[in-house]
C-alpha positions in Angstrom: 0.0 0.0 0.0 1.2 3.2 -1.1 1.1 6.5 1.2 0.5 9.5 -0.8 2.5 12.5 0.1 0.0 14.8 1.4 -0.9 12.1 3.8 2.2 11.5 5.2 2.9 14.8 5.9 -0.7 15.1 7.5 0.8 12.4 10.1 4.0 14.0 10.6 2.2 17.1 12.0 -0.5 15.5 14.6 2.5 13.8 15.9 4.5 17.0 16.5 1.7 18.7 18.2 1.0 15.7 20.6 4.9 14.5 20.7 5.1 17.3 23.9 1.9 16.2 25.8 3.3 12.2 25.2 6.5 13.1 26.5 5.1 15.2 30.0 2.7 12.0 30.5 5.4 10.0 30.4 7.4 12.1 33.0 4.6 12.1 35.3 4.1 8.4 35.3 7.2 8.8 36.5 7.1 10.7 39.2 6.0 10.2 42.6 2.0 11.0 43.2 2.1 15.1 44.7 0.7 14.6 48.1 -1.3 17.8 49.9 0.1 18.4 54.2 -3.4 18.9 55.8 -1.6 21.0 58.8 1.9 22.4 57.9 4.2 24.5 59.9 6.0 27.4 58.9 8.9 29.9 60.4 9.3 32.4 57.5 7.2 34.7 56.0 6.4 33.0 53.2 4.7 29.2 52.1 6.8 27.1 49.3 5.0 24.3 47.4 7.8 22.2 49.0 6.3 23.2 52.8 2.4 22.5 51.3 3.3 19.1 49.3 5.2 16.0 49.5 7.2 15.1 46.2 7.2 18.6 45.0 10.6 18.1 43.9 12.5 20.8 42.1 9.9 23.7 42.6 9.7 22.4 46.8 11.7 26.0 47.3 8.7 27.9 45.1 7.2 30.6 47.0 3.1 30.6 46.7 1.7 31.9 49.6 2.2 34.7 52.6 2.3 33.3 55.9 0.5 34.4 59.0 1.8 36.4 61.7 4.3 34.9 64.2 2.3 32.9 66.5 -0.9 33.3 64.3 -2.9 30.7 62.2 -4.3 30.7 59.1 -5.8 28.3 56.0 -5.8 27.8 52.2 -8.9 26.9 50.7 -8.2 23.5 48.1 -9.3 25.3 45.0 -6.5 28.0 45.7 -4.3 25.6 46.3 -4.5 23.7 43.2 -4.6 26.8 41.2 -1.1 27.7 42.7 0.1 23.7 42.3 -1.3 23.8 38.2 0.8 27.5 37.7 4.1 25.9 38.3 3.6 23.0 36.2 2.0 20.3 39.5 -0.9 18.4 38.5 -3.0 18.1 42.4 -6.6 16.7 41.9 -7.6 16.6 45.8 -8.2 13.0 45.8 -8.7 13.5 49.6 -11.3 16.0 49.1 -9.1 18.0 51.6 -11.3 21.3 52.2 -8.8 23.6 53.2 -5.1 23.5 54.4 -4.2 25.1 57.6 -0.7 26.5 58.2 0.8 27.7 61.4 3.4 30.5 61.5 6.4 29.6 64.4 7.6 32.2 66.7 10.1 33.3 69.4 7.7 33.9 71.9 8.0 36.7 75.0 6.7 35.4 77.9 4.4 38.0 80.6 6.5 37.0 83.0 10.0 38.1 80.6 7.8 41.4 79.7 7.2 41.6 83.7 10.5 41.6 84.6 12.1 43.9 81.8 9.2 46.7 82.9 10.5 46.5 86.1 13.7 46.3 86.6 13.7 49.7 84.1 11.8 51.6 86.5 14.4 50.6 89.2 17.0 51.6 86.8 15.5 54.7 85.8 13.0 55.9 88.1 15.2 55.7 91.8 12.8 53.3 93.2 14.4 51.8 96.1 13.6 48.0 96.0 16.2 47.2 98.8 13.5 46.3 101.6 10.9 44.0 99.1 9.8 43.7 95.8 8.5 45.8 93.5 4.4 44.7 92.1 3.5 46.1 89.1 -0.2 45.9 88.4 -1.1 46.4 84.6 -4.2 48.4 83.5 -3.9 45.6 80.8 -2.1 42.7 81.6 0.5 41.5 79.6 0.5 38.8 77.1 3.1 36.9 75.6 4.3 38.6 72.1 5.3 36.8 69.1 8.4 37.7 66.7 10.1 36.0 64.1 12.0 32.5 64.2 13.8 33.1 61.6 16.0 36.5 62.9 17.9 37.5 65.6 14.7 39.3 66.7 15.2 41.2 69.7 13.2 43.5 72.4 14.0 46.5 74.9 12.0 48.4 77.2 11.9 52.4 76.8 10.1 55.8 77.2 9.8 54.8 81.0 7.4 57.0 83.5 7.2 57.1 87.0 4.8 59.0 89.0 6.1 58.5 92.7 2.9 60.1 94.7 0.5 57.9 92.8 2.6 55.2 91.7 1.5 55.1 87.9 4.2 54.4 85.2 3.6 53.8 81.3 6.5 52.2 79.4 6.7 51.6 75.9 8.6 48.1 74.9 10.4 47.6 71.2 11.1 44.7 69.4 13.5 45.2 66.6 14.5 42.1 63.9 18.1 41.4 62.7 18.4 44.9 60.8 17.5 47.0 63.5 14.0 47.7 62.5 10.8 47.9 64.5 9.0 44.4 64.6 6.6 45.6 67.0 6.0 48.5 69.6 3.6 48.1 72.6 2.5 50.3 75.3 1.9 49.8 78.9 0.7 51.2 81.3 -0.3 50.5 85.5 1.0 50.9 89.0 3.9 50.2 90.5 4.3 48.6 93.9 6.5 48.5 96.4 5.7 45.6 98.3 7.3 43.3 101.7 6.6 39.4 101.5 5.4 38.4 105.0 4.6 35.4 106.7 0.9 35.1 107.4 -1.4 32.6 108.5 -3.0 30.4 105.9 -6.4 29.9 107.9 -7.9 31.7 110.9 -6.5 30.6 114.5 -8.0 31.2 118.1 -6.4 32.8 121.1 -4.0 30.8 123.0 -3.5 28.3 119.8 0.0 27.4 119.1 1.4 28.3 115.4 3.0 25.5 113.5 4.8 25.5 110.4 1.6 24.3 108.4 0.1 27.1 109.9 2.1 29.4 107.5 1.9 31.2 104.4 3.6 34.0 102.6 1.8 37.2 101.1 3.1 40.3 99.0 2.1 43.0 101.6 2.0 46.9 100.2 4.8 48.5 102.4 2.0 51.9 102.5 -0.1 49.5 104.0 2.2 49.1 106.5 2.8 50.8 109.6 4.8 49.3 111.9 7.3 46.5 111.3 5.6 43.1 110.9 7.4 40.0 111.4 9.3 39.0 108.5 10.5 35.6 109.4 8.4 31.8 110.2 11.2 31.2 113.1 9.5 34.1 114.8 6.4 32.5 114.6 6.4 28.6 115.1 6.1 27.4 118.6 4.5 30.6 119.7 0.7 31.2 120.6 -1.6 33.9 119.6 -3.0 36.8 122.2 -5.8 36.9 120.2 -8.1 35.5 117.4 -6.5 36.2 114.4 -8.5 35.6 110.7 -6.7 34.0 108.1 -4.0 36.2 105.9 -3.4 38.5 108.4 -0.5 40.3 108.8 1.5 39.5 112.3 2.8 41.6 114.5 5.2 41.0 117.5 2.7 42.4 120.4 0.1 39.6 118.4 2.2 36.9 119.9 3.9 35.2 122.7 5.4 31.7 124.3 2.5 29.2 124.9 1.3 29.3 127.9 2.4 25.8 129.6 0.7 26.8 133.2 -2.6 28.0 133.0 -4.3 29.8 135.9 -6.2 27.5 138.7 -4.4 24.6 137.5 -2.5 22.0 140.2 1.1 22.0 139.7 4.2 20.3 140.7 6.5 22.2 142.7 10.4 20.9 142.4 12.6 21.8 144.4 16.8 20.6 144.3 19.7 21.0 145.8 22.4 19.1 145.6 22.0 15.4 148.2 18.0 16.9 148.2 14.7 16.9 146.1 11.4 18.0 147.1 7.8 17.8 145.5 4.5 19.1 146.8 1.4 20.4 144.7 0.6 23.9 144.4 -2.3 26.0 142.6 -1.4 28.3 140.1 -2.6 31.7 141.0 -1.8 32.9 137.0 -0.9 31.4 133.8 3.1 31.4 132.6 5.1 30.2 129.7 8.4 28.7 130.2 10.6 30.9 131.9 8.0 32.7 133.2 7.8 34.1 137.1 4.5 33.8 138.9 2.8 33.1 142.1 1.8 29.7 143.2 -0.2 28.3 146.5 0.9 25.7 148.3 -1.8 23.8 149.0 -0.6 22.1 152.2 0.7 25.4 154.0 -1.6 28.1 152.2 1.6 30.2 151.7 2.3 32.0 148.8 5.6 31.7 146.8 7.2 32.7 144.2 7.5 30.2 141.2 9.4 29.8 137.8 7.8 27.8 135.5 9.5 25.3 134.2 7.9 22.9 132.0 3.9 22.0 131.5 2.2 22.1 135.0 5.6 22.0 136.2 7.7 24.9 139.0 10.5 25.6 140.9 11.1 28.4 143.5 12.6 31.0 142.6 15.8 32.2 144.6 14.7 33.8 147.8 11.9 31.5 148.1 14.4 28.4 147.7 16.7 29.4 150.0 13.9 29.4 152.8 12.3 26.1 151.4 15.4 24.6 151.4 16.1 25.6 155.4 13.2 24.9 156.3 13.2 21.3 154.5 16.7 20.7 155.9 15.5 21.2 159.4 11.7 19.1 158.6 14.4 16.1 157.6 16.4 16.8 160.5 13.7 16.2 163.1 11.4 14.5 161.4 12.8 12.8 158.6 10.3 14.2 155.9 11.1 14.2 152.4 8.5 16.8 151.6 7.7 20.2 152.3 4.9 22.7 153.5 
């Protein structure tokens, strides 16, 4: 069979016209299938086709996309996305039927706390606060939350235009956060009151009169030194093992005259009255005519000669003459055993 010419050269150019779409088939049988990320992470500014697919091969580093914000969020819907895929040559059909594709923007992140801490230690710097007896509490008219900057610079932050008002106490500072070159990321104002302020110990719940304090017994508050006029105690030694002269509610602030030693005698009570000397000891029972704490002086009766004497207290429910009133216990006990043999006195 014979081809005429005009044929022939009919063939020859429906095969160059398809030759090109052959050819890219044949390349993309050969490649791997371009999988969609349904949640992808970012730290620059902008999206590549590399960070939104898998197998995006030599166009991964293709930009497509702005990211978010540092610390922000954001989505591409799928039509979008294919669009951008199809303009640099990818062929993505959705065969997940994914609606959209969310992308997260990383950040260096500035904690309240660092933001805090800056704000006040510039005050101090600038503003002659003294902060050598507490700390210093800044309460914001807004509080503070944590501030996102780049990831991918040497973003940085300082605190500046600093204002201190000592009568009331207000300040207003203005903190700048500057990238790699210097210039302004962000710029935030703040604004509040400043202070200065003593941590105390302070009861964590509400105790009677007369109860002893124990360590449990104890928390610690940030106490407003203008609320403040008189020394409070600033220690928990001061305070465990002692008793409270009066009821006293729970976060209160302590005071020395609001304590003392425990009262181990109470009066009315029988106690034991000791009395040594070397080669001699005595016991008899007395009534305490007032309560004492250990080391305490007071007046006791004794109950078998209805005298009076002079006591120290010793331990619970427990005397012993004091001095003078030893000296004539212990003549007249020496002269009870001498003639009578007694062991006790009255």
């Amino acid at each position: 069979m014979t081809i005429k010419p005009l044929t022939f050269a009919l063939l020859a150019s429906l095969l160059i016209l398809v030759l090109p779409q052959i050819i890219q088939a044949a390349e993309r049988s050969g490649e791997a299938r371009l999988i969609a990320r349904p949640n992808v992470q970012v730290s620059s500014v902008l999206v590549t086709l590399g960070d939104l697919f898998e197998n995006a091969g030599a166009k991964s580093e293709i930009a497509v996309f702005r990211a978010p914000a540092p610390g922000k969020t954001g989505y591409i819907r799928a039509g979008r996305l294919m669009e951008a895929a199809r303009k640099h040559g990818l062929e993505w059909d959705n065969p997940d039927a994914l609606p959209r594709i969310n992308i997260a923007r990383q950040s260096r992140v500035i904690s309240p706390e660092d933001i805090t801490a800056s704000i006040r230690k510039k005050l101090i710097e600038t503003s002659a606060i003294q902060d050598d007896e507490g700390s210093l509490n800044l309460r914001f008219s807004k509080s503070p939350g944590p501030i996102h900057l780049p990831l991918d610079s040497s973003a940085d932050f300082d605190v500046g235009n600093v204002n201190y008002d000592a009568n009331s106490g207000r300040f207003t500072a203005v903190l700048n956060a500057t990238g790699a070159d210097g210039r302004p990321v962000k710029r935030i104002y703040y604004s509040g009151t400043a202070i200065r302020t003593l941590k105390v110990p302070v009861l964590s719940h509400p105790l009677d009169r007369g109860s002893v304090i124990g360590a449990e017994d104890i928390t610690t508050m940030d106490i407003p030194l203008r609320n403040l006029n008189r020394a409070p105690l600033r220690h928990v030694s001061e305070m465990v093992g002692m008793a409270v002269k009066r009821n006293i509610r729970a976060n209160t602030v302590i005071f020395k005259r609001d304590i003392e030693p425990p009262r181990i005698v109470r009066r009315n009570a029988l106690v034991r009255i000791i009395f040594k000397t070397p080669g001699l000891a005595l016991t008899t029972k007395g009534k305490a005519l007032a309560s004492g704490a250990l080391g305490d002086v007071i007046d006791v009766l004794n109950v078998r000669s209805k005298r009076i004497i002079q006591v120290t207290v010793i331990a619970k429910n427990t005397v012993s003459p004091v001095a003078d009133t030893a000296v004539f216990i212990g003549r007249t006990a020496m002269a009870a055993k001498r003639y009578k043999g007694g062991s006790s006195y009255e």
